[in-house]
Backbone bond lengths (Angstrom), bond angles and torsions (degrees), N, CA, C in turn:
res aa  C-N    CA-C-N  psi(-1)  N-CA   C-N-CA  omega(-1)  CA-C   N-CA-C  phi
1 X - - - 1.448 - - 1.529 108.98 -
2 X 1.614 108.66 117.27 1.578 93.31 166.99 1.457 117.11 -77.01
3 X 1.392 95.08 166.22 1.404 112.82 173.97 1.949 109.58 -105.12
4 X 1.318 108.27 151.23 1.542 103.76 -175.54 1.956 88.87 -153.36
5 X 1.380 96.83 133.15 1.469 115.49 157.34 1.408 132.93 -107.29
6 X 1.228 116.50 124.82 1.852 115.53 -170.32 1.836 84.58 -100.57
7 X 1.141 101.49 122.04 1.677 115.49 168.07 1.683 103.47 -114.68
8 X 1.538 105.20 132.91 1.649 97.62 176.53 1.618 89.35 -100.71
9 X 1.460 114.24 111.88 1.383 113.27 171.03 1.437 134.38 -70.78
10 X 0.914 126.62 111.22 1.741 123.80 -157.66 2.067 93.87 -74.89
11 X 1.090 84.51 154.10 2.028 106.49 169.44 1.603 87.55 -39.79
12 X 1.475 93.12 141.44 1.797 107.81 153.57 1.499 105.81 97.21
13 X 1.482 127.18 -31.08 1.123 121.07 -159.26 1.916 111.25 -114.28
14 X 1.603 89.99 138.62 1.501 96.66 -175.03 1.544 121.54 -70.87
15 X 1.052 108.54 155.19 1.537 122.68 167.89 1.378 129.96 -79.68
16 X 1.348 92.30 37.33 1.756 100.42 -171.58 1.559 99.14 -142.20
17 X 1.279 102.16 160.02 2.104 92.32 175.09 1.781 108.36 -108.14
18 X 1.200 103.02 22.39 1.231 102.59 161.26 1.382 126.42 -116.60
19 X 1.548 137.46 140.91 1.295 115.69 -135.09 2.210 86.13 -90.22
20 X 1.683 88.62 -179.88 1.596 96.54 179.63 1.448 103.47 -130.75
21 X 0.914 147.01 118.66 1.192 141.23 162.92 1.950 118.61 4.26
22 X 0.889 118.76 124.55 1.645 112.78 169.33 1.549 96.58 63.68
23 X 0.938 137.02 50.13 1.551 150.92 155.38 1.581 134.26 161.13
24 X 1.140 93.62 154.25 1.665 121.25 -163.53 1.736 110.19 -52.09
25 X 0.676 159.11 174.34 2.151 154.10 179.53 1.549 93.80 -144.52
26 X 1.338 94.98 165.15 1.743 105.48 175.19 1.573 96.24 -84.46
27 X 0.989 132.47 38.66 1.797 120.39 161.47 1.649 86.90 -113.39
28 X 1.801 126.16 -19.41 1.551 84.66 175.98 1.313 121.98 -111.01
29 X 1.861 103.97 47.99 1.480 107.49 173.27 2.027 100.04 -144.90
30 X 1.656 109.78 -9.84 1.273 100.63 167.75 1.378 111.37 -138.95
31 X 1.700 117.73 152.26 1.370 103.59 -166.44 1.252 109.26 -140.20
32 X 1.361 114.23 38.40 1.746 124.27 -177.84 1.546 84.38 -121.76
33 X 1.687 87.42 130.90 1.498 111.92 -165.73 1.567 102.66 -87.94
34 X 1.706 115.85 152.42 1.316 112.20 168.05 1.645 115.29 109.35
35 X 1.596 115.27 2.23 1.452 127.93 -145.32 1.467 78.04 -121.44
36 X 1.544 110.64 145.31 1.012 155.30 172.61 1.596 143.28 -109.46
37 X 1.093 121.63 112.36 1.781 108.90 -164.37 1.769 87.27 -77.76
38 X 1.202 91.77 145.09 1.862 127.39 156.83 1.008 135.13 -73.23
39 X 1.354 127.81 29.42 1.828 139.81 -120.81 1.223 122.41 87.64
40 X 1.379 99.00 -157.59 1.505 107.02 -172.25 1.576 99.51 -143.26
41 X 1.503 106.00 162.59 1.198 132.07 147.42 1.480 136.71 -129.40
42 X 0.955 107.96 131.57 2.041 96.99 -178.00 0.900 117.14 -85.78
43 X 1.436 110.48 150.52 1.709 121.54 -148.97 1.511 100.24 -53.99
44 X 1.548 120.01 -57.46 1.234 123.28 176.94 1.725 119.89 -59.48
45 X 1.450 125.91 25.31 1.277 124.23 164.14 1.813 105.02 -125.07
46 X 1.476 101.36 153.74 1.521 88.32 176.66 1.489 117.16 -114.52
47 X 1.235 134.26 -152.22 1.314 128.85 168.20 1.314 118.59 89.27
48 X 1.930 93.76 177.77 2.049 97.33 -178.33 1.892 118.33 -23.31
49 X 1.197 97.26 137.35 1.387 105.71 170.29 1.485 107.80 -163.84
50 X 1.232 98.55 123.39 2.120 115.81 -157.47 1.255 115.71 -110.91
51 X 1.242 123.74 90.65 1.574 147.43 -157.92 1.615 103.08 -95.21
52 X 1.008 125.89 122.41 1.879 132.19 -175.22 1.476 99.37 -124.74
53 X 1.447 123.77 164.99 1.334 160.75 -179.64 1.292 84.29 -118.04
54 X 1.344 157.01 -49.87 1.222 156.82 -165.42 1.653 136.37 -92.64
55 X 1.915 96.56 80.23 1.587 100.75 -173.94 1.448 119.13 -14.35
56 X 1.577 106.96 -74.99 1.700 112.75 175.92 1.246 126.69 -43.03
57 X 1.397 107.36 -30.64 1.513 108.25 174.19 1.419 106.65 -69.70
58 X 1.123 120.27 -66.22 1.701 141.62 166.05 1.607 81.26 2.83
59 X 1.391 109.21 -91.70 1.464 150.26 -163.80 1.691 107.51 -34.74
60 X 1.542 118.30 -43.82 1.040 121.36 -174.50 1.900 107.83 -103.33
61 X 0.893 119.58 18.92 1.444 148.62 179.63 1.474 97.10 -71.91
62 X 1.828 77.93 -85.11 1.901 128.53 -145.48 1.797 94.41 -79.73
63 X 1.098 125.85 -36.25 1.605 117.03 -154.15 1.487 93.91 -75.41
64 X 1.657 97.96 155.05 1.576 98.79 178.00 1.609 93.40 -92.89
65 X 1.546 134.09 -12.18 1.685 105.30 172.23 1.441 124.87 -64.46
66 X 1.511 119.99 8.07 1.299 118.78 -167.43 1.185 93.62 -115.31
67 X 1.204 120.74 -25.50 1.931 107.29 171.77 1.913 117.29 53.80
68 X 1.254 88.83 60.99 1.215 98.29 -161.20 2.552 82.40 -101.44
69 X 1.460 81.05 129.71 1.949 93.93 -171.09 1.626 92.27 -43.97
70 X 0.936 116.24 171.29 1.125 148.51 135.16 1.618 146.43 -134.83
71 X 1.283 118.37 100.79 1.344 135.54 -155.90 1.873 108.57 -66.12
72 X 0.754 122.03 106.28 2.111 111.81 171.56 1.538 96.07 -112.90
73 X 1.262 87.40 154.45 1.366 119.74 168.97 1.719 108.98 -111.92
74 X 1.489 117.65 106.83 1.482 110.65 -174.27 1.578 120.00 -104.71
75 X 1.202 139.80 92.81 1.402 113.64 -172.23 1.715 99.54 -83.92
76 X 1.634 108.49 136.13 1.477 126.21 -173.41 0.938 118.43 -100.85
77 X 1.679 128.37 157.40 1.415 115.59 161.17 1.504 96.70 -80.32
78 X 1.598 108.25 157.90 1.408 129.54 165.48 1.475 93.38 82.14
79 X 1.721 112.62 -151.92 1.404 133.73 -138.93 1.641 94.39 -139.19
80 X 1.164 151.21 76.69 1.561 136.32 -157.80 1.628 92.62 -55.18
81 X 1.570 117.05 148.62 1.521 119.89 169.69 1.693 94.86 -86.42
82 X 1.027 122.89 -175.52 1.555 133.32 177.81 1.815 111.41 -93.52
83 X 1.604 95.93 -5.34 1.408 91.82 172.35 1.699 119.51 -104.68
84 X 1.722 111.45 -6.71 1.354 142.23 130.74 1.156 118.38 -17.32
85 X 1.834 107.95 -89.90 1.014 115.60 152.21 1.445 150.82 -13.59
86 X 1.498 105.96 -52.69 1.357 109.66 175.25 1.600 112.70 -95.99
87 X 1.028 110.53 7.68 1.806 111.91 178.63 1.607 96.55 -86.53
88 X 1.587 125.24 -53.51 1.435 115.88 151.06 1.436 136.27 -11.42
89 X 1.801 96.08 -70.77 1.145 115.32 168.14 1.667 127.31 -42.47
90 X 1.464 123.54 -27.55 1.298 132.59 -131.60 1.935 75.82 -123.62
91 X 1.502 107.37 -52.99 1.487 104.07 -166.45 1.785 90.25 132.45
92 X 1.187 95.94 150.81 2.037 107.56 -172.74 1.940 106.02 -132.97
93 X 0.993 129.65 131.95 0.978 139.56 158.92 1.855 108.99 -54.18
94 X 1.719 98.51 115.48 1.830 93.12 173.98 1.499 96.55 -127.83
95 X 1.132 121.07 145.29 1.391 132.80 -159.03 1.581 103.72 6.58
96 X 1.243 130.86 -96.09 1.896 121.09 178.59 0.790 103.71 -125.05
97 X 1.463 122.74 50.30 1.491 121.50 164.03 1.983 105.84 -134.87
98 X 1.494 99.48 157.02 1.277 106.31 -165.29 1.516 93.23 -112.16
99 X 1.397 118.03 125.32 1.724 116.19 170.29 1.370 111.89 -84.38
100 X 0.944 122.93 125.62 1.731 149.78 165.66 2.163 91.49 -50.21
101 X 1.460 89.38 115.01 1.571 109.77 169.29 1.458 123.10 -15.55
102 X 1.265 118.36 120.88 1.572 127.28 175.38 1.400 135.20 -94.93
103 X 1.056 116.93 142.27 1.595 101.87 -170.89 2.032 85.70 -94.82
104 X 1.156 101.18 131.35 1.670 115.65 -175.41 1.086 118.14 -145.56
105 X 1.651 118.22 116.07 1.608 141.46 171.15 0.849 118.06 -122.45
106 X 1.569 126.58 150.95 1.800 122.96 167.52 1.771 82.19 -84.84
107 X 1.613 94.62 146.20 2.098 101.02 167.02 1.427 79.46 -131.48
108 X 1.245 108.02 175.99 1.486 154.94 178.79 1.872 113.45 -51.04
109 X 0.600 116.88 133.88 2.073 90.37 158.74 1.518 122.72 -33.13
110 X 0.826 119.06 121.66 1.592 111.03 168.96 1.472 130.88 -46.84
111 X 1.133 114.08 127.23 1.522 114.78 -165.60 1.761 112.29 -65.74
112 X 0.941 136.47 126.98 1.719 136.97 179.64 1.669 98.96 73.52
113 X 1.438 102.45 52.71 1.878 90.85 178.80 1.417 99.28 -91.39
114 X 1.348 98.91 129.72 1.654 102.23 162.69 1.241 135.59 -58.13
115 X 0.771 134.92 164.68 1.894 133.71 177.05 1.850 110.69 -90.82
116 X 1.366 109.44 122.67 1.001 93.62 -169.02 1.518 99.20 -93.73
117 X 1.370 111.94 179.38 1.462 120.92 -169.40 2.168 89.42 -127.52
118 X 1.078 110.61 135.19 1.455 146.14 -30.64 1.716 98.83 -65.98
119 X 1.469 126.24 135.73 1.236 143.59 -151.28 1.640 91.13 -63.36
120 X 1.484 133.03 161.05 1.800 157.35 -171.62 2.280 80.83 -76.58
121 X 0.976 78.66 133.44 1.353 77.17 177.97 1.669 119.26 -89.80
122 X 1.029 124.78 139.44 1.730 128.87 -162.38 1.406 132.68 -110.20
123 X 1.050 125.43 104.73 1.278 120.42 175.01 1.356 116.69 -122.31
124 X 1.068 93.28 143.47 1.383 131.01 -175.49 1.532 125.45 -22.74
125 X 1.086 93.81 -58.89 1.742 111.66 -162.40 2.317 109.38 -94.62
126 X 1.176 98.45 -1.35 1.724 114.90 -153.24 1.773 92.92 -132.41
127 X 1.123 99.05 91.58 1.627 105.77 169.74 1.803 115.86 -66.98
128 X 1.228 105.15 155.59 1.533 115.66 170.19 1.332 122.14 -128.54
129 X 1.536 90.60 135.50 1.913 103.79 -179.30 1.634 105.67 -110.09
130 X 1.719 99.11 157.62 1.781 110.15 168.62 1.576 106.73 -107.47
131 X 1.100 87.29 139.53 1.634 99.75 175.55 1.254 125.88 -104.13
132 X 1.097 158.47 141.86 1.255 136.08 166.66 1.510 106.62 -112.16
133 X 1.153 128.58 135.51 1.809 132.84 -159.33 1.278 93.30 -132.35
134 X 1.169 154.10 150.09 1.499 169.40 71.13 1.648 121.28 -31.67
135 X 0.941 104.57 97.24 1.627 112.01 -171.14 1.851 96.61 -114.74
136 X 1.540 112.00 162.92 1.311 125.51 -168.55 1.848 104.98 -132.09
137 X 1.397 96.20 -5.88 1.917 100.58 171.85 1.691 96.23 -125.24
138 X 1.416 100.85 -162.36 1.594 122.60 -152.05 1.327 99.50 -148.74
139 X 1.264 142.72 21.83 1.983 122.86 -169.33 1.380 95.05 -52.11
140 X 1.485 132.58 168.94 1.534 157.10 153.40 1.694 91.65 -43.18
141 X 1.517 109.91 120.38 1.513 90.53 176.13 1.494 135.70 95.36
142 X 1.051 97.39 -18.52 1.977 105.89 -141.57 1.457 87.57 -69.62
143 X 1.408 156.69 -72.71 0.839 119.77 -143.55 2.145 136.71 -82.69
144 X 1.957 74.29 -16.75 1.416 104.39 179.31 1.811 96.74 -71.75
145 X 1.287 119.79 -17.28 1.659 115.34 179.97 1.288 108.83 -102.55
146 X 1.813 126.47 -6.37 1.516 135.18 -167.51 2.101 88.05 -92.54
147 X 1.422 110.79 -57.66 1.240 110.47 155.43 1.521 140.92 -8.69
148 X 1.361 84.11 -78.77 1.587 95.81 -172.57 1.972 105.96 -74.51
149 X 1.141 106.36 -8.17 2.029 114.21 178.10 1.036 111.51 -55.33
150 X 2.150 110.29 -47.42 0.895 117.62 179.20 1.728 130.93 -98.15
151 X 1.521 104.24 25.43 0.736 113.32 169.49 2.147 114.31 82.40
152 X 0.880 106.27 30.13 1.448 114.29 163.88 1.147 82.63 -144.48
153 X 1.398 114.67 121.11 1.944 137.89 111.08 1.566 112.35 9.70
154 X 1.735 136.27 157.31 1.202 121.10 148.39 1.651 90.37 -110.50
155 X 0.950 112.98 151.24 1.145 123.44 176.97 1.712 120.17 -110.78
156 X 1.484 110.05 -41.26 1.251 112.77 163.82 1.670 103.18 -134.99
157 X 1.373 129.86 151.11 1.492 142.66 168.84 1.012 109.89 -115.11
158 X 1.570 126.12 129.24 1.337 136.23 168.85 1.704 100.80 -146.53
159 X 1.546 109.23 97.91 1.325 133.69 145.55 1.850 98.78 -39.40
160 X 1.417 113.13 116.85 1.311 124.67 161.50 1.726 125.36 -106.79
161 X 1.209 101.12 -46.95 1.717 108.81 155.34 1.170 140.85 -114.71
162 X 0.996 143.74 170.95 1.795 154.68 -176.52 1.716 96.31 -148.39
163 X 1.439 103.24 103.63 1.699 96.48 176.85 1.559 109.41 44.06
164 X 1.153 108.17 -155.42 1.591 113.78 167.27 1.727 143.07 -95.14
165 X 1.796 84.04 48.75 1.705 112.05 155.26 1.486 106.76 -127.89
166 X 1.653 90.86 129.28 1.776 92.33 -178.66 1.792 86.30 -143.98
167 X 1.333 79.61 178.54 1.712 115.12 -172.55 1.686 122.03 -44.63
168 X 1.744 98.99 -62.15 0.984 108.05 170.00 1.227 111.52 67.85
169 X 1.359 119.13 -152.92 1.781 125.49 158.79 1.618 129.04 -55.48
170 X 1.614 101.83 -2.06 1.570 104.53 -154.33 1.879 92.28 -72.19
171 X 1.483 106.49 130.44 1.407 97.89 -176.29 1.561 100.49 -95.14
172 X 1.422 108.72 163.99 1.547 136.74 -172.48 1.804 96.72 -37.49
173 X 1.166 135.30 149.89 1.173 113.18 -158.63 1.411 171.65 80.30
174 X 1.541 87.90 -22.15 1.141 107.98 -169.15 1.521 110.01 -134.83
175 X 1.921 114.62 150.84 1.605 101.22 167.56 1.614 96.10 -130.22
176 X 1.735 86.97 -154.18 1.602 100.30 -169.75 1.792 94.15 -156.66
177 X 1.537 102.72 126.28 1.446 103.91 173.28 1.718 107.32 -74.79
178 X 0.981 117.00 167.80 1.157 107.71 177.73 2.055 103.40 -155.28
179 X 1.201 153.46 123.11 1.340 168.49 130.82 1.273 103.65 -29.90
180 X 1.301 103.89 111.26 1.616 115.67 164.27 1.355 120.48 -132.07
């Protein structure tokens, strides 16, 4: 039976269990040995992050032939127009690469969002929207660079699903083993 951990990774902290200079590692929030990240996240994004005991699982996670969704939560600079929107939708040119079609909406604030530490910084005069994106690849970046193509900034990232493991209640900090 594998084993699989959903960690909601808070801002700042690496995806490795060894520490990095100027930030926190997953050894100082999990401590059952043998666990594995499922991808990645960058320190500066927060959210799902799916840790296995199980190479193959690892493997069928992480690979882009399995095209397994991936859900973000983006807060943007500005207001996306609907023609924004559908350039997402369609796929965006990021440096020489072409992104494979997005599922792209403005949603609401997220319901039970945590506060992140150190807080999205605010000004005044420049409103901010959430997006919700569904993507099926991973580039370095990709959505915080699919973003900014169309001209909104990401300002904050929060990965909410991986296929069908998501966030849910899991608060900032915290995971859940789970038997599969």
């Amino acid at each position: 039976m594998s084993r699989l951990i959903l960690f909601n990774k808070p801002y700042g902290v690496v995806c490795q269990f060894t520490a990095v200079s100027g930030h926190c590692s997953l050894k100082d929030y999990i401590s059952l040995p043998g666990f594995y990240a499922a991808g990645r996240l960058d320190a500066d994004s927060e959210g799902l992050l799916l840790l296995t005991d199980d190479g193959s699982l690892q493997n069928r996670i992480s690979h882009p032939k399995y095209k397994l969704p991936k859900t973000y939560w983006a807060q943007v600079e500005g207001i996306p127009s609907k023609r924004a929107l559908q350039q997402l939708r369609r796929g965006v040119m990021i440096k020489d690469y072409q992104t494979q079609p997005a599922k792209a909406e403005l949603m609401s604030v997220p319901e039970n969002l945590w506060p992140r530490t150190p807080s999205v910084r605010f000004r005044k005069h420049i409103p901010t929207a959430w997006i919700k994106l569904i993507i099926h690849e991973g580039k370095n970046r990709q959505v915080r660079r699919m973003t900014a193509a169309v001209g909104h900034p990401t300002l904050r990232l929060i990965r909410f699903a991986i296929g069908d493991y998501s966030l849910d209640d899991l608060a900032t900090g915290s995971w859940r083993l789970c038997h599969i």
